[in-house]
C-alpha positions as CSV (number, residue, x, y, z in Angstrom):
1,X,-1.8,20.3,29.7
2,X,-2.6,24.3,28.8
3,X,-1.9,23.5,25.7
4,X,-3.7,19.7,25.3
5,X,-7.1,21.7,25.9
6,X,-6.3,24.7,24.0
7,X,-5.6,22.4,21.1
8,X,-9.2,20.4,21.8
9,X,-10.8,23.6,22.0
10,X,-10.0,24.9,18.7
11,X,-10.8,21.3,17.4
12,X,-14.3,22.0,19.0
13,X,-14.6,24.7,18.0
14,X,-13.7,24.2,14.2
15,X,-16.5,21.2,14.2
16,X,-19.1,23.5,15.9
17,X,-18.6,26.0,13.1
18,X,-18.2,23.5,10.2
19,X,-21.9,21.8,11.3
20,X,-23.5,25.2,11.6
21,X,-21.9,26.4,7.9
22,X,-23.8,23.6,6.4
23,X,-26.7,23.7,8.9
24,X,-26.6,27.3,7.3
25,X,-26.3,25.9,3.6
26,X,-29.1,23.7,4.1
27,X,-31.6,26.8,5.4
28,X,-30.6,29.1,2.7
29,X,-32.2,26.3,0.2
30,X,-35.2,25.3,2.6
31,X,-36.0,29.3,2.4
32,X,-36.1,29.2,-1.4
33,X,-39.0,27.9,-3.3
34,X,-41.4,27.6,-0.2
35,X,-39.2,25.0,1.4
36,X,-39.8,25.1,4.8
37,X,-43.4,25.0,4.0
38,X,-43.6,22.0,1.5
39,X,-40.7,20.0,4.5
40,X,-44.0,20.3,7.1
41,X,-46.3,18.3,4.3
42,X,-43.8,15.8,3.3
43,X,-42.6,15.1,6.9
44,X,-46.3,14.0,8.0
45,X,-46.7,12.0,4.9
46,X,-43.1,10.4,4.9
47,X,-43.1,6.1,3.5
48,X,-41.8,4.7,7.1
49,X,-40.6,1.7,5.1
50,X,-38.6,3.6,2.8
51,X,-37.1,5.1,5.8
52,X,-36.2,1.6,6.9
53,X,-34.4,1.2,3.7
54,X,-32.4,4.7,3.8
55,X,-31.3,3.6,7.2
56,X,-30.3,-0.2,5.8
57,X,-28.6,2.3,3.3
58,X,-26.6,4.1,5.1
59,X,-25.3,1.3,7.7
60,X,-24.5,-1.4,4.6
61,X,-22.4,2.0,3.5
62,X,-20.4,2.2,7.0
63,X,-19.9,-1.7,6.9
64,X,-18.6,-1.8,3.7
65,X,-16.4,1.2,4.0
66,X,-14.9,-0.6,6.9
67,X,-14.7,-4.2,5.6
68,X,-13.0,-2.9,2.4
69,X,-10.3,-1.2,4.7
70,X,-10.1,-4.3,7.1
71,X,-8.6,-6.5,3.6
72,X,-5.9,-3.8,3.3
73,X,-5.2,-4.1,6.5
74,X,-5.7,-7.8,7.5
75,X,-3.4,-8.1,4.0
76,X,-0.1,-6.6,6.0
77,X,-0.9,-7.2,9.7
78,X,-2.8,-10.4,10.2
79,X,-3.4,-9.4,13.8
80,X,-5.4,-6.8,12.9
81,X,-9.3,-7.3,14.1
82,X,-12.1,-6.0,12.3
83,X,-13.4,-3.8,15.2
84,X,-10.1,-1.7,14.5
85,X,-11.1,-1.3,11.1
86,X,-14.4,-0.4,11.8
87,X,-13.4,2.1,14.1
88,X,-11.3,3.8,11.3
89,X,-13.5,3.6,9.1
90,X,-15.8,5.5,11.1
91,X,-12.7,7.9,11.7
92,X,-12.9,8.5,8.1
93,X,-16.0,9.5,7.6
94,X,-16.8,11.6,10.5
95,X,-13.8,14.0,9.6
96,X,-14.2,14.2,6.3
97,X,-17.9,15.6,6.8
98,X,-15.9,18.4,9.2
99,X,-12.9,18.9,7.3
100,X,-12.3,20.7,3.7
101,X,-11.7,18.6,0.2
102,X,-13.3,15.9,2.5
103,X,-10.0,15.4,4.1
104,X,-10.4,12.3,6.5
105,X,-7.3,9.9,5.1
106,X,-4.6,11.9,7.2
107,X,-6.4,11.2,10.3
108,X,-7.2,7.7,9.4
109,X,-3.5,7.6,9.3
110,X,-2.6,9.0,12.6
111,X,-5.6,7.2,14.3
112,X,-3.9,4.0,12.6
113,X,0.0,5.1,14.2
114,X,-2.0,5.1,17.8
115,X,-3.2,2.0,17.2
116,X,0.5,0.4,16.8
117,X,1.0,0.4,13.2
118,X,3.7,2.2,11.5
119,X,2.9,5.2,9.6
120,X,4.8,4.3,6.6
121,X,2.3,0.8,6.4
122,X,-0.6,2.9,7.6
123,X,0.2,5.5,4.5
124,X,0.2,2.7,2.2
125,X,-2.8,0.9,3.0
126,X,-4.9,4.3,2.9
127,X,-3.3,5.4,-0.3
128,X,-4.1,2.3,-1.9
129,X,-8.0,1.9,-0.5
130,X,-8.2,6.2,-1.5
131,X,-7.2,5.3,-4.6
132,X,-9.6,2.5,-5.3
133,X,-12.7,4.4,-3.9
134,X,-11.9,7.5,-6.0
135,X,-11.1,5.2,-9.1
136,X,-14.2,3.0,-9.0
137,X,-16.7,6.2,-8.2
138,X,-15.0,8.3,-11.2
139,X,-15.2,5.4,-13.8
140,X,-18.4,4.1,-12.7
141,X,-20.3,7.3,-12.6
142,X,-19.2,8.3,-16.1
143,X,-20.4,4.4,-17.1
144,X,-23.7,5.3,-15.2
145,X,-24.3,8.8,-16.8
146,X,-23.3,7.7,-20.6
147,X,-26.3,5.5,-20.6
148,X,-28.3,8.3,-19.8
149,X,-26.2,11.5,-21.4
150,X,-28.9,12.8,-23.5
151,X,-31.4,12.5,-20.3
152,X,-29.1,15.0,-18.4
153,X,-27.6,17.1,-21.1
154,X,-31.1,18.0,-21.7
155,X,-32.4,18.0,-18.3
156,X,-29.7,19.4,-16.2
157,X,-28.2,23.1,-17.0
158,X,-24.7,23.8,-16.4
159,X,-24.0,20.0,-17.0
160,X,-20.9,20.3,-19.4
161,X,-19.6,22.5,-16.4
162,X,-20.3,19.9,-13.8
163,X,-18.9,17.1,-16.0
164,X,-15.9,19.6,-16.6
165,X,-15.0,20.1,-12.8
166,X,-15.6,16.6,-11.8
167,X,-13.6,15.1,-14.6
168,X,-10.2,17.2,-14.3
169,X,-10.6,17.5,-10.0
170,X,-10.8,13.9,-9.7
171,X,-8.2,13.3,-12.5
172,X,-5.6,14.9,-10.8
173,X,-6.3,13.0,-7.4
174,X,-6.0,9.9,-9.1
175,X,-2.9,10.4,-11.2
176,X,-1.2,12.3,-8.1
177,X,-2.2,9.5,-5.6
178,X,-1.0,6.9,-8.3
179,X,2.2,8.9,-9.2
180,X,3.2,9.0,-5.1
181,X,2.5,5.8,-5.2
182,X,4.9,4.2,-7.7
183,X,7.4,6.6,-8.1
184,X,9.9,6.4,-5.3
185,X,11.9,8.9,-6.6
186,X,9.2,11.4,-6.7
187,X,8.7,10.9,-3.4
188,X,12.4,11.0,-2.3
189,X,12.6,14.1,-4.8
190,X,9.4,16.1,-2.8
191,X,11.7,14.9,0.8
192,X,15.0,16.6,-0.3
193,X,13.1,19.7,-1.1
194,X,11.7,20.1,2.3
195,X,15.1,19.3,3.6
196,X,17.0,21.7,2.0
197,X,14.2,24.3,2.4
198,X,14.8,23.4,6.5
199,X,18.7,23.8,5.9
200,X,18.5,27.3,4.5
201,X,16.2,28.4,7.3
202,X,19.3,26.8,9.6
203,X,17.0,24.1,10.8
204,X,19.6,21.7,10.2
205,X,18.8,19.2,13.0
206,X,15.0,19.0,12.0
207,X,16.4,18.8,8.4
208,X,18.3,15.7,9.5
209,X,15.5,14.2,11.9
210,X,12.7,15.0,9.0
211,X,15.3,13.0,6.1
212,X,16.2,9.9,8.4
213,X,12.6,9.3,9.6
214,X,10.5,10.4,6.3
215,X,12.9,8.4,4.4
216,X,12.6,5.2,6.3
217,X,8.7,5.4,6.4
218,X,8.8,6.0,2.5
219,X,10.8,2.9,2.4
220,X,8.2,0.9,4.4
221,X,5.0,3.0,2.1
222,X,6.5,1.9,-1.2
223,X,7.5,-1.7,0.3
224,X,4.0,-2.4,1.7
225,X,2.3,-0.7,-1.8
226,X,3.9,-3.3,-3.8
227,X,3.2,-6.0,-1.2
228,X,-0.7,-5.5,-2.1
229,X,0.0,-4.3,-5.6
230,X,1.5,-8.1,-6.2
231,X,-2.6,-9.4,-5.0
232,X,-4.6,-9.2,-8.2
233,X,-7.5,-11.0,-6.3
234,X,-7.0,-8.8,-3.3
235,X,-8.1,-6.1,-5.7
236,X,-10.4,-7.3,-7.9
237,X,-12.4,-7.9,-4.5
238,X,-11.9,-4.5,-3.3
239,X,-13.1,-2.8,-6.1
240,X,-16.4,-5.0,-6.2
241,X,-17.1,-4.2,-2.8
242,X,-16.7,-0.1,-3.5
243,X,-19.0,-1.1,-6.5
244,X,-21.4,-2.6,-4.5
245,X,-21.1,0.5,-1.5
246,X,-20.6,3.1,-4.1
247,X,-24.4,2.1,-5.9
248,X,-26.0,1.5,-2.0
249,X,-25.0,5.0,-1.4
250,X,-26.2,6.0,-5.0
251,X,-29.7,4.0,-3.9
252,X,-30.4,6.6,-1.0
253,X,-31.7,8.9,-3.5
254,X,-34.2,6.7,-4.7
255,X,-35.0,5.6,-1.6
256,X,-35.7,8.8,-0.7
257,X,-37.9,9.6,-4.0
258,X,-40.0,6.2,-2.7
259,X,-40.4,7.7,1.1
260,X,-42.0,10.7,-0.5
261,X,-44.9,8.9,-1.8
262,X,-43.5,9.1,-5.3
263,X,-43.2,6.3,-7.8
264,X,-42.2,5.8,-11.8
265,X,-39.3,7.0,-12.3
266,X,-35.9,4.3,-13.5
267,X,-33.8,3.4,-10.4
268,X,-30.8,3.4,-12.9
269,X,-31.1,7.1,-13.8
270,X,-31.5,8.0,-10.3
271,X,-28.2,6.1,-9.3
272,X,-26.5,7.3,-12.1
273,X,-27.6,10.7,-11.2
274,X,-26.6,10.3,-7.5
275,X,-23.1,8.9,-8.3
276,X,-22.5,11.6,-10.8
277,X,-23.3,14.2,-8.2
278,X,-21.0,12.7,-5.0
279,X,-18.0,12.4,-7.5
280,X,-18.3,15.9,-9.4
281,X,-19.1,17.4,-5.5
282,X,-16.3,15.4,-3.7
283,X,-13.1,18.1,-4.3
284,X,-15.5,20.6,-3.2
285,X,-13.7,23.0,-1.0
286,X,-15.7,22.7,2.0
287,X,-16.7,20.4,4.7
288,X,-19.0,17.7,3.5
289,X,-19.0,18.9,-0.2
290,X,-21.4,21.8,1.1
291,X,-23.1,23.9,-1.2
292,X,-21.9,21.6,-4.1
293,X,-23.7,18.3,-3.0
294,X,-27.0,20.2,-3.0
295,X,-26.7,22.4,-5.4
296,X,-25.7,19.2,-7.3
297,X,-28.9,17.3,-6.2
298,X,-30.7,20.3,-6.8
299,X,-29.9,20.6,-10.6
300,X,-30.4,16.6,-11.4
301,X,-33.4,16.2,-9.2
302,X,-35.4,18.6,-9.4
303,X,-37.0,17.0,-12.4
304,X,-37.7,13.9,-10.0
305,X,-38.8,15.4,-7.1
306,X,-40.7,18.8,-8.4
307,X,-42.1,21.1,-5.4
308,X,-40.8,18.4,-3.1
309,X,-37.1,19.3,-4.1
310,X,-36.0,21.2,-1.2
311,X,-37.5,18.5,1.5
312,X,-36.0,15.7,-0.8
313,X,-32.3,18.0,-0.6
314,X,-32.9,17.9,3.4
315,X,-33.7,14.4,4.1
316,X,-30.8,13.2,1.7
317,X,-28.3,14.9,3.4
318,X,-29.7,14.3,6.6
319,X,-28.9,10.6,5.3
320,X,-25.6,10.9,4.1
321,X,-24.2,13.8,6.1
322,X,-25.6,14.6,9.0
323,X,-26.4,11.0,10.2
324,X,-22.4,10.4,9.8
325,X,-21.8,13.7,11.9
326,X,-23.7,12.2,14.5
327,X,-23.7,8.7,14.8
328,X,-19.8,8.0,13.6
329,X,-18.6,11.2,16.0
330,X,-20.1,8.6,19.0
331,X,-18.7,5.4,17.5
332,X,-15.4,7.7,17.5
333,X,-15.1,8.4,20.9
334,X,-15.9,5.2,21.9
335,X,-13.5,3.2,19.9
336,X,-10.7,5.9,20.8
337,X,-11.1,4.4,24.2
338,X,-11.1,0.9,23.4
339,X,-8.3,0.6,20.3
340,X,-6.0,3.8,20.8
341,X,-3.0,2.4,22.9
């Protein structure tokens, strides 16, 4: 019991720092360039109906998020309800705004294993939809910004450095994800190593605990993988629906450009710019991407946004951070209570 709330404490506690790091982030940039001044004008002369469309925004983001989970899911376990998808969805992205490298697929998975499915199907079914989301947003956003290369190249300093670290950080996601994914003796290879590692140590009966259950849930991962590998259509659906949530999410930008009063600049190079930014910030080693999303929004809008940069940085990630702090930390702790057995 001692140990139960010692445990939730430092959990607490960890969140409680993580939200004031970025709170942190997010002053050091409204200090610069007279931004706490220029956020008083633009807050009394905000578009309320382009509010109305960040918030459409943002909740069409958290629906498709979930459905695209619930056809994994409803593909290997056709009991399971969209509510329970939902609710991990929502798991997802509250911890990966708290946790570094935006790390919310582990406890997707364990949130999954209370919910009654096994971890090895569980591990398969966020693998697969990681995959897909990381794939679609890397190809997509170098589609989007190849239109518009010679716009940003000129416009945007440091870009061959941003283009740099987001091309060889997601790279190695995707080709590692992929290799787990398909290569069962990888896998079984990375197991023995452990084991043997826990045998020199003289852990011997962890050693034998960690091969017999590891190996039997890498049996069920790699059986359940192919399962859904084998659905061409099951895919080709998924990855329209990320399309579809990936360029809602890349919207919010100029949603927010329109709620400032502003007007004439292309919706394409502002979603293009968006997307570029969320994939080249999303291996940032901090909670939420902080520091890299806005120093990333900072360097492709400022051009866009001029003296109203800093209040434009703010409401966007009030948007697409904060808002997912708040609101999915309370769908959280309601749906632990109603789908965690």
């Amino acid at each position: 019991m001692q140990e139960t709330r010692k445990s939730r404490v430092i959990k607490n506690l960890f969140s409680a720092v993580t939200i004031l790091f970025s709170i942190g982030i997010l002053v050091f940039f409204m200090r610069t360039e007279d931004g706490i001044k220029n956020l008083r004008h633009v807050l009394f002369h905000l578009q309320p109906v382009w509010l109305l469309w960040i918030a459409g925004g943002v909740l069409s983001g958290w629906l498709l998020e979930s459905y695209v989970l619930h056809l994994f899911c409803r593909h290997l376990n056709k009991d399971w309800t969209f509510g329970q998808s939902f609710y991990v969805g929502m798991v997802e992205l509250f911890y990966s705004a708290l946790t570094p490298f935006g790390m919310g697929e582990p406890v997707e998975i364990y949130n999954m294993t209370k919910m009654g499915m096994d971890i090895g199907t569980a591990s398969s079914i966020v693998a697969v939809k990681s995959l897909v989301h990381h794939g679609v947003t890397f190809f997509y956003s170098l589609i989007l910004i190849s239109f518009e290369l010679n716009y940003f190249q000129t416009m945007v300093s440091n870009f061959s450095f941003i283009s740099l670290f987001g091309l060889i950080t997601n790279s190695i996601f995707i080709i590692g994800v992929l290799m787990f994914m398909i290569n069962e003796k990888l896998t079984n290879s990375l197991l023995q190593v452990c084991v043997r590692f826990l045998d020199k140590i003289k852990m011997h009966k962890l050693s034998q605990k960690l091969n017999n259950k590891v190996h039997n849930e890498l049996l069920i991962f790699h059986d359940s993988t192919k399962t859904i590998g084998k659905s061409y259509s099951l895919y080709v659906f998924a990855i329209f629906l990320t399309l579809v949530q990936i360029t809602i999410a890349g919207l919010i930008s100029y949603f927010v450009y329109r709620s400032f009063n502003l007007n004439g600049e292309s919706v394409f190079t502002m979603v293009a710019g968006d997307t570029f930014v969320t994939m080249a910030a999303s291996f940032i080693p901090l909670p939420g991407s902080s520091g890299g999303a806005e120093g990333g929004f900072y360097l492709f809008f400022r051009g866009f946004f001029g003296a109203s940069i800093i209040p434009a940085i703010t409401l966007w990630r009030i948007s697409t951070f904060y808002v997912n702090i708040l609101f999915c930390g309370i769908l959280v702790y309601f749906g632990r209570k109603k789908y965690r057995l």
